[in-house]
Wavefront OBJ file of the C-alpha trace (Angstrom):
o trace
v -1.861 -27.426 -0.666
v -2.568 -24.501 -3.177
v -4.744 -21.955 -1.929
v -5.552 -20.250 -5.388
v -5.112 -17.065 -4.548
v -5.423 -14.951 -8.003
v -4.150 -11.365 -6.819
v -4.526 -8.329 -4.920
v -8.755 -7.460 -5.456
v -8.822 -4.152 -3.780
v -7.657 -2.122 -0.577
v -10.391 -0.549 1.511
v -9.513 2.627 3.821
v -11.389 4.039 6.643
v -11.902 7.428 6.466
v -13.847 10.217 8.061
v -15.285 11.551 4.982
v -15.325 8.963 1.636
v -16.803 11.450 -1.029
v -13.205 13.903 -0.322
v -11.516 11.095 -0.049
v -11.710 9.642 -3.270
v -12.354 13.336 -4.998
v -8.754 13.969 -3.709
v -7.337 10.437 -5.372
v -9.361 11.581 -8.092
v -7.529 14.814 -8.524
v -4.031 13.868 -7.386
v -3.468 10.300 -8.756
v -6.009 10.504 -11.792
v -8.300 7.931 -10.620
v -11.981 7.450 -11.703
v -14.821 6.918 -9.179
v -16.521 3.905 -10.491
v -18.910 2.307 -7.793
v -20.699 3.877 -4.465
v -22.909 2.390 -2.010
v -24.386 4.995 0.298
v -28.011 5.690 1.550
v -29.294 6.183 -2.219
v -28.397 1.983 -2.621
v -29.886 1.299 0.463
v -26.735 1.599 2.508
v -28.307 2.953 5.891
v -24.981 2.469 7.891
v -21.774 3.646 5.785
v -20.844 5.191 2.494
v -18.460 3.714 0.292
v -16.740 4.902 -2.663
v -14.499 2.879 -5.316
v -11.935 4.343 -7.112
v -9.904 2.925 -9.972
v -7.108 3.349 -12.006
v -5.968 0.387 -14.638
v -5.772 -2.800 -12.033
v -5.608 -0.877 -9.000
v -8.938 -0.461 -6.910
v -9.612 1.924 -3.490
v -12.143 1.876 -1.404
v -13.143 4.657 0.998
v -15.663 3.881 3.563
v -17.181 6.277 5.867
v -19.655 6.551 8.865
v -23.455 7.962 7.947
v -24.634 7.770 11.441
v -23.654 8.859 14.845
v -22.887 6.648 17.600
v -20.943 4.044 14.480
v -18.456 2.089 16.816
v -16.803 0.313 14.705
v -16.073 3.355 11.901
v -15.140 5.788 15.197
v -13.688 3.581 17.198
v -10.556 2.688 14.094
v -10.895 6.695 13.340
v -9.702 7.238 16.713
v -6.884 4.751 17.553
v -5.599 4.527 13.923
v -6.798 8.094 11.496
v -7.709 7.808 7.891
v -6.110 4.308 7.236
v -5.951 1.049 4.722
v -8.500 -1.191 6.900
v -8.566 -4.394 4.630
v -6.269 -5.646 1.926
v -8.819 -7.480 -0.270
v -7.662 -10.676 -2.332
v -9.429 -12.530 -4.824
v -9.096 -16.025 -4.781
v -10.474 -19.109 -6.364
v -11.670 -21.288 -3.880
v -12.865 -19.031 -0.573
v -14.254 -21.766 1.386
v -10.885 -24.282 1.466
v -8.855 -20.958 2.409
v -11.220 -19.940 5.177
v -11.177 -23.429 6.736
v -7.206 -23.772 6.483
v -7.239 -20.242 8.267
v -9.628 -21.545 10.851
v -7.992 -25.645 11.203
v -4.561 -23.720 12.195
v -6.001 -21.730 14.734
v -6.434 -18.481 12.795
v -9.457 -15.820 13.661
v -12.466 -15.477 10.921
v -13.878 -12.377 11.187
v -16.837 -12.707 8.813
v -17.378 -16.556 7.749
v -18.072 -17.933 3.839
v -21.169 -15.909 3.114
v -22.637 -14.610 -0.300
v -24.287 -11.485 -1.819
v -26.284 -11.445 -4.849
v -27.820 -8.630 -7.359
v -28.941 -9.084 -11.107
v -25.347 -9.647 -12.289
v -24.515 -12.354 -10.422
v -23.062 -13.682 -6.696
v -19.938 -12.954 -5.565
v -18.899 -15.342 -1.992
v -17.020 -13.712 0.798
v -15.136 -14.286 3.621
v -12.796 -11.846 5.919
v -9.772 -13.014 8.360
v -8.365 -10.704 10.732
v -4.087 -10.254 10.062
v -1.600 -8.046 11.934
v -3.512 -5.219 14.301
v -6.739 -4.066 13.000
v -6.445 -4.715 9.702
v -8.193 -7.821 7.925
v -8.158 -9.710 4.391
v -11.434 -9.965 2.753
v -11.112 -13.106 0.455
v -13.376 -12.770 -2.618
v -14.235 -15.071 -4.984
v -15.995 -13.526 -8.176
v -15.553 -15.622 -10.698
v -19.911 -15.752 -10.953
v -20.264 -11.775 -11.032
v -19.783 -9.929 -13.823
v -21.131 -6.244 -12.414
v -19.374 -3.045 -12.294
v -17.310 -4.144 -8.904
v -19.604 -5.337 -5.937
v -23.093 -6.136 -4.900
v -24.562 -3.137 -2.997
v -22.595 -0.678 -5.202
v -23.884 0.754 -8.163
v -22.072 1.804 -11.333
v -21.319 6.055 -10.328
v -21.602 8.059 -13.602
v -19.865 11.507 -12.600
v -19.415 14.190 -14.596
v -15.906 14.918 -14.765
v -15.208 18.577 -13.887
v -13.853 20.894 -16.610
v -10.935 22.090 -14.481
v -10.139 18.302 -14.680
v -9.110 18.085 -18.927
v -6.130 20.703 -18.250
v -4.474 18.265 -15.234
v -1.711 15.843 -17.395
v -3.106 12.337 -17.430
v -1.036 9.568 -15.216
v -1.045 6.212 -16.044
v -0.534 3.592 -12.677
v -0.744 -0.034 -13.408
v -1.364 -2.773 -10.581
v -0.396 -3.072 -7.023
v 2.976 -4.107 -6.679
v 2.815 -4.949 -3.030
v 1.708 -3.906 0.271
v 3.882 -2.945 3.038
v 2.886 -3.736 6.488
v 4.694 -2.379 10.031
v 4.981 -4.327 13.203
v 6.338 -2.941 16.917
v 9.280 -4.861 17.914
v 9.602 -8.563 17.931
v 6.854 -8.779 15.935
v 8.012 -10.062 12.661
v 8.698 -13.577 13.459
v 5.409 -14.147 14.499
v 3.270 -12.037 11.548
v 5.215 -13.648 8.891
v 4.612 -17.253 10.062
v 0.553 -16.393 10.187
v 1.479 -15.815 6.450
v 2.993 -18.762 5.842
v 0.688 -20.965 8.538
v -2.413 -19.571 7.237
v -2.500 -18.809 3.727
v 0.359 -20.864 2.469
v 2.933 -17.991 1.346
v 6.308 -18.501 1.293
v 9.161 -16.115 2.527
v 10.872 -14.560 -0.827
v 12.855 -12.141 0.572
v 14.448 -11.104 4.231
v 16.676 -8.402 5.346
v 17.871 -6.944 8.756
v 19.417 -3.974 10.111
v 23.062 -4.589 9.258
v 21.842 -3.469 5.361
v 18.654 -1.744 6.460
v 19.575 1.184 9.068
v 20.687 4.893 9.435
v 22.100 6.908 12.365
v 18.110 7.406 13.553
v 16.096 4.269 11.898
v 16.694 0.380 11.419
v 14.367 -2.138 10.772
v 14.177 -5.961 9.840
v 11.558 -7.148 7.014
v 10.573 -10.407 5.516
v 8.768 -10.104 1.852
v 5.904 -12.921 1.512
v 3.799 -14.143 -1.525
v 1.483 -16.791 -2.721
v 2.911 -19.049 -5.195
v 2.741 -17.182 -8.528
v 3.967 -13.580 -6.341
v 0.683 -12.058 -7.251
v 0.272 -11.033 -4.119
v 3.605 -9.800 -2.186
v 3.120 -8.313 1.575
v 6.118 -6.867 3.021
v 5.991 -7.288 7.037
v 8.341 -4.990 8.655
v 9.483 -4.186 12.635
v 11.954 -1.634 14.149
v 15.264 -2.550 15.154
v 17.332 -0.731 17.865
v 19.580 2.378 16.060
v 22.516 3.787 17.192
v 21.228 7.040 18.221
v 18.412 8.507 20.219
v 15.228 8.994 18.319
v 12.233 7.291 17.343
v 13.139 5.087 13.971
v 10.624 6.038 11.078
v 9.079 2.296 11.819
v 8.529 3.236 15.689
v 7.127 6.618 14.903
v 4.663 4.976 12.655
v 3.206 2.361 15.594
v 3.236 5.056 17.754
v 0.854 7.707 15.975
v -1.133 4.425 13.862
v -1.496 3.465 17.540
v -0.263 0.072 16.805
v 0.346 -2.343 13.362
v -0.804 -1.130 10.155
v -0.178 -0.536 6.224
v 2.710 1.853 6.049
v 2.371 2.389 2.217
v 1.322 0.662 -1.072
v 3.351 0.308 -3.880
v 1.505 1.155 -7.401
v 3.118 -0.455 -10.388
v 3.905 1.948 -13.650
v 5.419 1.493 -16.815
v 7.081 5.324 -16.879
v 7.610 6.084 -13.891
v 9.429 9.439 -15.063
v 6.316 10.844 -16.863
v 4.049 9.419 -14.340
v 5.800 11.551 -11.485
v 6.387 14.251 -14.068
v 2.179 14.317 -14.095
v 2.118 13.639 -10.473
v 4.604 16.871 -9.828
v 2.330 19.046 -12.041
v -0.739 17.749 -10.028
v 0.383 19.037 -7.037
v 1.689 15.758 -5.124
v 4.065 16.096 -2.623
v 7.383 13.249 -2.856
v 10.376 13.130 -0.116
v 13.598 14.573 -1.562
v 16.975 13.269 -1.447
v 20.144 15.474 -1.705
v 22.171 15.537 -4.999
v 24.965 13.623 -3.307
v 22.645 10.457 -3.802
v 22.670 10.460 -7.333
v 26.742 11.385 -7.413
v 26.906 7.826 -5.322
v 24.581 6.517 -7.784
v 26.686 7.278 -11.215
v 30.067 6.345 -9.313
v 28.322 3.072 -8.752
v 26.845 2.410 -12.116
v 30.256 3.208 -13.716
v 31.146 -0.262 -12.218
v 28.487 -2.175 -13.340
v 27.130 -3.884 -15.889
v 24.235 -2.603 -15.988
v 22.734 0.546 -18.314
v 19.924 2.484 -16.927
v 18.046 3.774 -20.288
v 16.009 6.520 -18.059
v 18.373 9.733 -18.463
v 20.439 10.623 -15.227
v 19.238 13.991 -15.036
v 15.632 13.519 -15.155
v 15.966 10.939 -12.213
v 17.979 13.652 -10.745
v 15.322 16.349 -11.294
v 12.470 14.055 -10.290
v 14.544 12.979 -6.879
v 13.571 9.105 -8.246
v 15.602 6.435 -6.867
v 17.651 3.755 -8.260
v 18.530 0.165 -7.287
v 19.921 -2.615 -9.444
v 22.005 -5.895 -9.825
v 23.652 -7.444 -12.373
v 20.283 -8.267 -14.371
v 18.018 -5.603 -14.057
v 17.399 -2.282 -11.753
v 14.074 -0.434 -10.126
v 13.425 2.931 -9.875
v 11.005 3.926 -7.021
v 9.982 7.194 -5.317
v 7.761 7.895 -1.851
v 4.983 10.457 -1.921
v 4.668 12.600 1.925
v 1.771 10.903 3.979
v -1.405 11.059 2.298
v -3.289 12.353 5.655
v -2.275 14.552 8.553
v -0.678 11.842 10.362
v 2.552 10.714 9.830
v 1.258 6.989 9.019
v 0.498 6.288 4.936
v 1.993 7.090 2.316
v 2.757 5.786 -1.615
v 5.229 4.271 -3.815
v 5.607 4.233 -7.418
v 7.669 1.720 -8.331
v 9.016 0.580 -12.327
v 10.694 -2.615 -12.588
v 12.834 -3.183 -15.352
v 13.958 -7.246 -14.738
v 14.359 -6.450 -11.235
v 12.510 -8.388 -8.089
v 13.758 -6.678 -5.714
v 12.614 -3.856 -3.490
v 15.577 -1.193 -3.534
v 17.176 -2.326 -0.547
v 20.281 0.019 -1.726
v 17.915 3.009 -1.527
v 16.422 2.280 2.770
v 19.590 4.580 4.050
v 18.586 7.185 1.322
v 14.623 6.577 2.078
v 15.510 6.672 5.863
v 17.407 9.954 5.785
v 14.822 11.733 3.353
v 12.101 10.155 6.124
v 14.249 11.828 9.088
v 14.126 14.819 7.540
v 10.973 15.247 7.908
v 10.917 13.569 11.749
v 13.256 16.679 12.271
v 9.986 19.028 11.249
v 7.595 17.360 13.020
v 9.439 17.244 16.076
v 9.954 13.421 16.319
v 13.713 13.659 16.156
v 16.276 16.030 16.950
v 18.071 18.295 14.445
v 21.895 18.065 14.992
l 1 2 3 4 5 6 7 8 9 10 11 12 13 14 15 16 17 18 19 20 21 22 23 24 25 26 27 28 29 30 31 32 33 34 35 36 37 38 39 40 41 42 43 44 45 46 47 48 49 50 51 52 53 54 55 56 57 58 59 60 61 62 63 64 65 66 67 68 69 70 71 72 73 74 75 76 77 78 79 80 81 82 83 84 85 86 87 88 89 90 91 92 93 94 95 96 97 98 99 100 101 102 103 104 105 106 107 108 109 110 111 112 113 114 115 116 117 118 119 120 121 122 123 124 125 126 127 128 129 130 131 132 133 134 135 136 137 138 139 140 141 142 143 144 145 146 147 148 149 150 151 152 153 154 155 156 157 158 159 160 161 162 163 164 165 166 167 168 169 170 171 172 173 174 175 176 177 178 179 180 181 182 183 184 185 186 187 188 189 190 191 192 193 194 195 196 197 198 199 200 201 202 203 204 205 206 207 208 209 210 211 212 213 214 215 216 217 218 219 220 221 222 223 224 225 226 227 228 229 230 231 232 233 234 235 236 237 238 239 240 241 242 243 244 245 246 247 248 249 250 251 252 253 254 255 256 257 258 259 260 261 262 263 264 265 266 267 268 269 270 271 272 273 274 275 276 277 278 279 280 281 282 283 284 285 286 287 288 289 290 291 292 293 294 295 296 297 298 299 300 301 302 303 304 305 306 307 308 309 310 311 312 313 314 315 316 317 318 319 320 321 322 323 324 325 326 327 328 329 330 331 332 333 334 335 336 337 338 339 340 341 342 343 344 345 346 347 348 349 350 351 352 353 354 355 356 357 358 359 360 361 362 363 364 365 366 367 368 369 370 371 372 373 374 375 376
């Protein structure tokens, strides 16, 4: 059965206030706002902003009205979060009824919207905790992103031509957390429901530290436009809350941990990043003394220089055909819940499994400062 899904569409976040919102992915990231729906388009219930950079599209949606349930009530339990991971797909209606013929939930059935450019058909099933997949099928619209939105020509501010320019590609995948015992059954709704198949598993033997382990499956659709990683916490050797627990427990249950945003230079990227003013987790210098002692055995020849990854605290993973290099901004809100990753791929699928005991301790590190764990 193929499903014809095409690729990641967009990623929509709930937030309590959309227009700083996407002015601060504006700033920090070098995105452009593109699209808003708000009460100037006729929106009388929410405001929306769309943000863009290459491939990669945001959405911030916020409340205009008291008493919003549905806006306040996710504010509460889960903060500013990623609400829906939007895919665009080919055929909307045989997806939605293979979701519903195994049992799956439909949140918003097959439905359409129309303006002058065209009709774009919809649909919206409901995944792990609150957080949904809108399907979208848009191969009749040829506006600016959505009906309801209209094309947002903002002036960019002045202060805004000194900033370095960054250049992000695409999504490279989505990573998803789970409480315990959860895994199993998320990644078979994956595989029940939209037809994706299980790429790539790991448990805690490879993935742990003193404080945090976890287990993870990686899922895609058949051409790995789309990858989802699902993860759960796994029981570590000493007291604490793993980095996967602390996240359920102030998300107040399943949610997107972090997207990963595809570059081509991942060194000047973060370079422009730095300069920006966005904040990455650090590892210590012993990391990258590991690192060279390793490459010194391998085939493999990393063309970035050594000291810039050093410098830039950028990780490293490889094999014997290709490597990654990857790096994790701080959350992107007060709570400890979402966060980034810019990842460059240089004939590497993986997902730096030789970097989760480096990721975990530069996470615990900052557990220690916010009082999740204890210091030694």
């Amino acid at each position: 059965m193929v499903q014809q899904f095409v690729g990641f569409d967009h990623v929509r976040l709930i937030v309590s206030n959309a227009k700083q919102a996407a002015e601060w992915y504006e700033f920090n990231f070098g995105f452009e706002i593109f699209a808003y729906r708000g009460l100037e388009t006729g929106s009388r219930l929410t405001a929306a902003y769309a943000v863009r950079q290459s491939e990669i599209v945001f959405v911030f949606e916020t409340a205009l009205t008291p008493g919003n349930q549905q806006i306040g009530g996710h504010l509460i339990q889960h903060g500013d979060s990623v609400k829906d991971v939007a895919f665009r797909v080919e055929d909307v209606e045989g997806i939605v009824e293979a979701v519903r013929r195994n049992g799956g939930k439909v949140v918003r059935d097959v439905s359409e919207e129309t303006d002058h450019e065209g009709t774009v058909r919809f649909a919206t099933v409901q995944t792990y905790g609150n957080v949904v997949h809108t399907l979208i099928q848009r191969d009749q619209y040829t506006g600016t992103f959505l009906p309801g939105f209209l094309p947002l020509c903002k002036k960019t501010p002045t202060a805004f031509s000194i900033l370095p320019s960054v250049r992000l590609s695409r999504i490279d995948h989505v990573v998803g957390n789970q409480p315990a015992l959860q895994l199993q059954t998320i990644t078979e709704w994956y595989e029940k429901m939209l037809g994706f198949q299980r790429f790539w598993s790991i448990d805690d033997s490879v993935c742990h530290s003193d404080y945090s382990a976890m287990k993870a499956n990686l899922i895609t659709n058949d051409s790995h436009s789309i990858m989802m990683t699902i993860c759960e916490p796994a029981l570590s050797s000493r007291r604490g809350v793993s980095q996967i627990q602390e996240f359920v427990n102030f998300n107040g249950g399943a949610g997107v941990q972090h997207i990963a945003l595809k570059v081509d230079n991942i060194i000047d990227v973060i370079t422009a990043l730095k300069r920006r003013g966005l904040e990455f987790l650090q590892v210590p210098d012993s990391y990258y003394d590991d690192l060279e002692a390793r490459l010194k055995l391998s085939r493999i020849q990393i063309v970035e220089e050594m000291s810039q990854l050093r410098k830039l605290n950028i990780l490293v993973d490889f094999d014997d055909h290709g490597y990654l290099l990857q790096i994790f901004t701080k959350p992107v809100q007060d709570r400890p819940t979402l966060f980034l990753e810019l990842i460059q791929r240089e004939n590497f699928n993986g997902f730096g499994a030789g970097n989760f005991k480096a990721l975990f301790e530069a996470i615990e590190r900052e557990q220690v400062r916010r009082g999740t764990l204890e210091s030694e």
